[in-house]
C-alpha positions, 0 to 999 in steps of 0.5 A: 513605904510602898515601893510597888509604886513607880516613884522619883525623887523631886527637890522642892521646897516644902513649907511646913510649920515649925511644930511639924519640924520640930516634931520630927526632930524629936521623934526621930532622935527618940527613936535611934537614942544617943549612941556611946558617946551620946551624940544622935546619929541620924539624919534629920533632913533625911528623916523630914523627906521620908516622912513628907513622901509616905505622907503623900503616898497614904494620902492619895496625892496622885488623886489630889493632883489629878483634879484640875479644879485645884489649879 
């Protein structure tokens, strides 16, 4: 992620749908694999906001906010 940025973290609810959840999901436990005793260890949740936040930082959301006709 870009971290030239000035950045804060925001708690916010997200509404996505369940495909987009599920997905990261799976993508994530098929990245780090099972561990010795075949348990995922990664967190999710943590995982859902990392890729919210790059989402918004590719794709321009400051310019997308600073147009007023949006509100």
């Amino acid at each position: 992620m870009d971290t030239s940025k000035d950045t804060i973290i925001v708690n916010a609810n997200v509404e996505m749908t369940t495909r987009s959840l599920q997905a990261i999901v799976e993508n994530a436990k098929q990245k780090v694999g099972r561990d010795e005793k075949g348990v995922y260890r990664v967190d999710t949740a943590d995982k859902v906001s990392e890729m919210i936040s790059r989402f918004l930082l590719e794709k321009d959301f400051e310019g997308y906010v600073d147009n007023i006709e949006l509100y």
